[in-house]
Structure formats: structure tokens, C-alpha cells
C-alpha positions in Angstrom: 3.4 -6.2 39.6 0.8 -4.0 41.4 -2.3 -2.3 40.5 -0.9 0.8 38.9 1.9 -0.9 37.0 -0.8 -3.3 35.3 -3.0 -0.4 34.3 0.1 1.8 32.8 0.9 -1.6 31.1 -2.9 -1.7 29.4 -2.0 1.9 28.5 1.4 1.4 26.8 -0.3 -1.6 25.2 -3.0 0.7 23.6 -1.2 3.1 23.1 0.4 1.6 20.0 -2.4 1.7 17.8 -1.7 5.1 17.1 2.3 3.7 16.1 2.5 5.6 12.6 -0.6 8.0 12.7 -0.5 10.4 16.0 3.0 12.4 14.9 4.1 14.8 15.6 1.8 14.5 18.4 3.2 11.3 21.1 1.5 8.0 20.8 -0.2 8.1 24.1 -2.7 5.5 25.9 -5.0 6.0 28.7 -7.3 3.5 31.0 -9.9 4.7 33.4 -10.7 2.5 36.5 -13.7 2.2 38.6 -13.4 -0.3 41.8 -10.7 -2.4 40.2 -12.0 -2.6 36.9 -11.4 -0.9 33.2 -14.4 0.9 32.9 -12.8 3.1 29.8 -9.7 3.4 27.4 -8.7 5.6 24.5 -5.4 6.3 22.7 -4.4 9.3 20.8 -6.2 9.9 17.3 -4.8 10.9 14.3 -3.3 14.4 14.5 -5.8 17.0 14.6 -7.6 14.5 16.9 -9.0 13.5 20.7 -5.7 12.7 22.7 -6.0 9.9 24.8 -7.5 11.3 28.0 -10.5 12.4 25.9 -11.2 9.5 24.1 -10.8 7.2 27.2 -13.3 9.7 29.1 -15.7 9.8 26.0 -15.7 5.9 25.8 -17.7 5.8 29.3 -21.6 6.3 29.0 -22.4 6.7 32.7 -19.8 10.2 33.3 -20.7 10.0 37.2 -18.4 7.3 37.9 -15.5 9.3 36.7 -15.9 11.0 40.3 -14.9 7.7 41.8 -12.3 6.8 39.3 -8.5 6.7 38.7 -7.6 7.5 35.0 -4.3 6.2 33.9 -2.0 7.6 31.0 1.4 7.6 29.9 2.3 10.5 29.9 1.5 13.9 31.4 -1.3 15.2 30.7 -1.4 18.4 28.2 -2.2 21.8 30.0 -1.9 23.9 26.5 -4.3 24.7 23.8 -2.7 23.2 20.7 -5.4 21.4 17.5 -7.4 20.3 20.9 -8.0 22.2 24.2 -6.2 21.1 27.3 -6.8 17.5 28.5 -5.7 18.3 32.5 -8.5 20.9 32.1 -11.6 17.9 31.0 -9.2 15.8 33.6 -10.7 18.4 36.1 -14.0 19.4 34.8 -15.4 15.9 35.2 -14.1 15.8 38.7 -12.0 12.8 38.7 -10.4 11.9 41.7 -7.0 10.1 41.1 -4.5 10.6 38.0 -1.7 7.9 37.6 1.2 9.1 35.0 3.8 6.8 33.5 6.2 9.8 33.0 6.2 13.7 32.8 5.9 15.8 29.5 9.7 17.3 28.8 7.7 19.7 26.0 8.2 22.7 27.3 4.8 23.9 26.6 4.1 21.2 29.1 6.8 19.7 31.3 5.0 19.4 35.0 2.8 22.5 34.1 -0.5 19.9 33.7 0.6 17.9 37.1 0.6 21.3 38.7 -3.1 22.2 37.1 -4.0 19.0 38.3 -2.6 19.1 42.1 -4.0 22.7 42.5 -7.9 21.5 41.5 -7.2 18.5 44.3 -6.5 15.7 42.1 -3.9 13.0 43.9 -1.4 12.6 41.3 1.4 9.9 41.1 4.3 10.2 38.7 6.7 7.3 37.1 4.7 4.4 37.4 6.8 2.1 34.9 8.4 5.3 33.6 11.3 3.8 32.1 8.9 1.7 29.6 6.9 4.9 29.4 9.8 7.0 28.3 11.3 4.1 25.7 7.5 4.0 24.4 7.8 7.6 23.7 11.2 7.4 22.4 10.4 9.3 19.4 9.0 11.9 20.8 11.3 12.8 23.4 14.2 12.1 20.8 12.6 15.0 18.8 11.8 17.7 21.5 15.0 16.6 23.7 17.7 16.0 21.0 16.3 18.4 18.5 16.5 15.9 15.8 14.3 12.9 14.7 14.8 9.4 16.5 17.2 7.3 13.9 17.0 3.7 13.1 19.5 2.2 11.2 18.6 -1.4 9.2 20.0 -3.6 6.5 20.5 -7.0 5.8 23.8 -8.8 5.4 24.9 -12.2 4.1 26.1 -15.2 6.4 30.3 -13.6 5.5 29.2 -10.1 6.3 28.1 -8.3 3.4 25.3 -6.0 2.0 25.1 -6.1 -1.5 27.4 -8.0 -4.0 30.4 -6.7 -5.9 28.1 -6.5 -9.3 25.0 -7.4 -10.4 23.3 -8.0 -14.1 20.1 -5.3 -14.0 18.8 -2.2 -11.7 16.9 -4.4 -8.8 17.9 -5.1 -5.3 19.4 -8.5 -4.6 17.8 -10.0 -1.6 19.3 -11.5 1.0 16.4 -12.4 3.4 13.3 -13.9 3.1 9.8 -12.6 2.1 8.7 -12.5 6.0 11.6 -10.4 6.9 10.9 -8.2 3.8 7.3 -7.5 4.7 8.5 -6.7 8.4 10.4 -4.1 6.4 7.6 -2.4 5.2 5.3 -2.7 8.1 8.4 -0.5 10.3 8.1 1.8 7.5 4.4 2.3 8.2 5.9 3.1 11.7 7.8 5.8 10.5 7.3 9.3 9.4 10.3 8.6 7.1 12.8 6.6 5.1 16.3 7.6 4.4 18.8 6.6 1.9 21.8 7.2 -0.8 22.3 8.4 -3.9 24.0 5.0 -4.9 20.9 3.1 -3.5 18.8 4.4 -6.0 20.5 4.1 -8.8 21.7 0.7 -8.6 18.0 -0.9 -7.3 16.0 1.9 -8.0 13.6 1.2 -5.3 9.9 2.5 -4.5 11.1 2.7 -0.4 6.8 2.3 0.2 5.0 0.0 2.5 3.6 -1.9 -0.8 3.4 -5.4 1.3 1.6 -4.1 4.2 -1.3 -1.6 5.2 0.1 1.6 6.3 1.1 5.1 5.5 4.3 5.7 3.2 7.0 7.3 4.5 8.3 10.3 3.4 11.2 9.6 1.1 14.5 11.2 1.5 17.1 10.6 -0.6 20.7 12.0 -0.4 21.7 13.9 -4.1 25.0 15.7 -3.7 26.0 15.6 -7.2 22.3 15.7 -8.3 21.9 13.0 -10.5 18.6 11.6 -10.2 15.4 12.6 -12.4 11.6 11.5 -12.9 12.9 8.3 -14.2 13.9 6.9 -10.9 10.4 5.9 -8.5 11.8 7.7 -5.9 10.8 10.6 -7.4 7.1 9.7 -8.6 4.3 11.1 -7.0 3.4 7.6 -5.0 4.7 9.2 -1.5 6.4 12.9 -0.9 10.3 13.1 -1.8 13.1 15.4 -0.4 16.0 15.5 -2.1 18.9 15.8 -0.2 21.6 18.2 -2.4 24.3 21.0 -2.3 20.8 23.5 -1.7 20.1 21.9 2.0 23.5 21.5 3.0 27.2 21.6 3.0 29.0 18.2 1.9 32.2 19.7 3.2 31.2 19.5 6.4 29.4 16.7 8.7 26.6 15.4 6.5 24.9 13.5 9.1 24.2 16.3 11.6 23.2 18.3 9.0 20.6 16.5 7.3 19.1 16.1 11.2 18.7 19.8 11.2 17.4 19.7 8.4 14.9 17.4 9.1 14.4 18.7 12.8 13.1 22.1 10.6 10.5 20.3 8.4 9.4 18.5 12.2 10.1 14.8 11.2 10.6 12.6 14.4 11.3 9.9 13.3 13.7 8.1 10.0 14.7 4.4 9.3 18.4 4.5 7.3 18.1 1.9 4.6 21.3 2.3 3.2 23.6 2.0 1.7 26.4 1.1 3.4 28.1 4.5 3.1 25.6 6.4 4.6 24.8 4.2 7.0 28.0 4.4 8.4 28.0 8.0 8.0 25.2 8.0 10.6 27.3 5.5 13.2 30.5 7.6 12.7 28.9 10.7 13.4 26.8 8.6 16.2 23.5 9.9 15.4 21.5 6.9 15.6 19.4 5.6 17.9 18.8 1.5 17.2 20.3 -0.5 14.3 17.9 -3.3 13.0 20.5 -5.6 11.7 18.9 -9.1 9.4 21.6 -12.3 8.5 20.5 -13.9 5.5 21.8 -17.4 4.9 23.2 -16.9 1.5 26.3 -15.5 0.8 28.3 -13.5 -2.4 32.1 -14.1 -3.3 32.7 -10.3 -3.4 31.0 -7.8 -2.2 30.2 -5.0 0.1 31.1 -5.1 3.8 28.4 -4.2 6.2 28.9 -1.0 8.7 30.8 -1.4 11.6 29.3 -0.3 14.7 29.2 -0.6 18.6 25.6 -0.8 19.9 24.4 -2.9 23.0 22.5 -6.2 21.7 18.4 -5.6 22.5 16.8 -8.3 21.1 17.6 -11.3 18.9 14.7 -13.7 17.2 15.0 -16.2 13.9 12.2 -15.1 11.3 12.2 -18.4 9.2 15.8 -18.8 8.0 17.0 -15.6 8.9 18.3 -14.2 12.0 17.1 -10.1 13.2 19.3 -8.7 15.8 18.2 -5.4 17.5 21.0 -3.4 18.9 20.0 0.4 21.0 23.2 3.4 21.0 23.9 2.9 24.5 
């Protein structure tokens, strides 16, 4: 690994502190070097807040070694006045030297316009250091501006035969299949999120709260999908704990895809990203009309008689780790 590629590695490792709070603005990370050592780093704030350039050039007291310094980021600079003022122009006001970029901008209020404001004040710029791992870090984002839709993650949990939820059940709760360390991964990928998808038929039979109750983090938006329009204030979805949108015959046509739809429809109220909860027939409505991006799939090791089969899907295998007594499998739309 040389130089630059360690340093873009510090950045994308910083970088995710901001996983859950930046949107819609990227989760960037930035380091600033000064004869082979970090003399500075900052990630992106909050939206409304510093990006990542400026709080990496704000951490440094003494500002005259940024003259002699390579700053590092992982992805273009901005050139655009947006909440904040353009980071290529600080970039350039304190004079620093050498720019290293994991991978260009493909906003068009960006794309290659802040390398070019950067080249033409003399900076030496170098582009795609570990862009690959730059791009999947920013997966969401260029989902969102590229795709025009929100990146999509599927999950759910199935039983050691194959299934998702049993044929019946005795009172309005979900029955759980994994363990209480797979359950509170759940909620900390919710935090992640800007928000949480599911059915109709979720609801009503476990009426859940779909928060991040078990860990520290924002809710997500809830979205629930109501064609026929049969839930009310007495379901939790729709209490005032995290926003709702109700998914119905108002936003879109049932007749036609649902899927492709409801990402237009969340394209227009700019959400970038969604987890799919379930149930199994909207999930699958998602793979069929292949508008997903990763499927986080958990095997529990009990099992039901009867029940309901999990989705079917084609996805190449990611990543596969044991979390106790259960098994999580990550699988990317390849």
C-alpha cells in the first residue's frame, strides 16, 4: 500500500462518523499531511455544517504548514456555494500545495468543476486513489444523484427451513427468529439510514415501532405502504415518535409497477437512502422489479412447521459472519 492509499484509507475510515447525520450531503473524510505525518483531519458535519476539507483545515493551529502540505479527501472537492461556501476555494486561499482525491464528484453542480478550480490556482491534483472503495463508501450518494432514486437495502430474517414469519401466531407482536445481538444490529443500520420501509401486512400483524430504540441514533423516517388505507392512530407507526409517510392510492398507481414508483416518490422528497424490512411481499416486489441495492439476509436456528417462504433473489454473496447462533449473509445486486 503506498503513501496516498494509507491516507485515503484514514479518510474513508473517518469519514464514517458522519454514517447517519451528513445526508443529503455525502459522508466525506479528509486528512492533511505535513512531512509524512497527519497533522489534521475532519469529516463532514451535520448538514448545514463544515464539510470535511474545512474542518480538517480548522483542526490545524499553526495554518503556515498548510503551504507545505498534501490534504487528502474522498471525494472532490465542492466548487459551489450550497449551506457552506466552496471548499476548493479555502483549498486555495490557504495556499496548499498538493490535493489527493479518492474519486470525482458526479453532482453535476460539481463533477470535475473543483479539480479544474484547483489545477488552474496551481495545485498538483491526483484523482482515484482507492477510488473503487471511495465510490462503494459513497454508495448512497451516488445511488441518489446517478440513479435518481435512494440506495435500497433489503433485510430479514429467516428460519433454519427458509422462512420469515410462521403460518399464525396468538397476539399482534413479531416473532423473532434471531437473537438479541442481531436485533440491536438492526436498529443501529437503522440509525444509518434516512429511512425504513415496509407493508401494510407488517404492521398490522406486529405492529411495530421500526425506531432505533436499542441503540443511539437518529429514527428513520417511517414509510409504510397503505393501498387499501387501513391503518389509523392506533398502530405506532403512526405516532408522533419519528415522521411517517404513508404510502396509498394518493402517491401512486397500484396498477402499475409499485416499486419504481414509490422510488420516485421518494427521489422527490430527497431520501437517499431505505432499508426494506418486509414483509415478504414487498420485499420481493423490490427484487422483481430489481431495485435494490444489497440484501442483509439473518438465519436463525429455530424453525416453524408452516409458514412463510422467504424472497427469492439472485445477488452475489459479500460477506458472511456468525453473530452468536445466528448466521448474517450480505449479498450486493451485481
Amino acid at each position: 500500500m503506498t503513501n496516498h492509499e494509507t491516507y485515503i484509507k484514514r479518510c474513508i475510515q473517518i469519514a464514517k462518523n458522519g454514517l447517519g447525520n451528513t445526508r443529503p450531503n455525502p459522508m466525506v473524510g479528509s486528512v492533511i499531511v505535513y512531512k509524512n505525518k497527519i497533522i489534521g483531519e475532519g469529516f463532514t458535519s451535520p448538514y448545514g455544517g463544515s464539510h470535511a476539507e474545512v474542518n480538517a483545515i480548522n483542526s490545524i493551529s499553526n495554518k503556515s504548514l498548510l503551504k507545505e502540505a498534501t490534504l487528502y479527501v474522498t471525494l472532490e472537492p465542492c466548487s459551489h456555494f450550497g449551506k457552506t461556501p466552496p471548499c476548493s476555494d479555502l483549498i486555495i486561499k490557504h495556499k496548499i500545495p498538493n490535493v489527493v482525491i479518492g474519486c470525482i464528484d458526479d453532482n453535476k453542480d460539481v463533477a470535475g468543476k473543483g479539480i479544474k478550480k484547483l489545477k488552474d490556482a496551481g495545485c498538483h491534483v491526483i484523482v482515484g486513489v482507492l477510488g473503487d472503495e471511495c465510490k462503494n463508501h459513497h454508495k448512497r450518494f451516488f445511488t441518489f444523484h446517478n440513479k435518481k432514486r435512494p440506495y435500497i437495502i433489503l433485510k430479514w430474517a429467516e428460519t433454519s427451513n427458509g422462512l420469515i414469519a410462521p403460518k399464525s401466531k396468538s397476539a399482534q407482536k413479531p416473532v423473532w427468529i434471531t437473537n438479541t445481538f442481531s436485533r440491536q444490529l438492526v436498529h443501529k443500520w437503522r440509525a444509518e439510514e434516512q429511512a425504513i420501509l415496509v407493508g401494510t401486512n407488517t404492521v398490522i400483524e406486529d405492529n411495530p415501532s421500526l425506531t432505533t430504540r436499542d441503540w443511539v441514533g437518529n429514527n428513520p423516517i417511517r414509510i409504510v405502504i397503505d393501498k387499501h388505507e387501513k391503518l389509523s392512530k392506533k398502530h405506532t407507526v403512526i405516532n408522533t415518535e419519528a415522521e411517517s409517510i404513508l404510502i396509498s392510492k394518493n402517491n401512486i398507481d397500484f396498477s402499475k409497477p409499485v416499486a419504481k414508483q414509490i422510488c420516485n416518490y421518494l427521489f422527490e422528497k430527497n431520501i437517499n437512502s431505505v432499508i426494506i424490512e418486509g414483509g415478504a411481499k414487498t420485499l420481493q416486489t423490490f427484487i422483481d422489479e430489481n431495485l435494490w441495492d444489497e440484501a442483509r439476509v439473518f438465519t436463525g436456528q429455530s424453525s416453524f412447521k408452516k409458514g412463510i417462504k422467504a424472497p427469492k433473489f439472485n445477488g452475489k454473496l459479500q460477506s458472511e459472519e456468525n453473530i452468536l447462533t445466528d448466521t448474517l449473509k450480505i449479498y450486493i445486486n451485481d
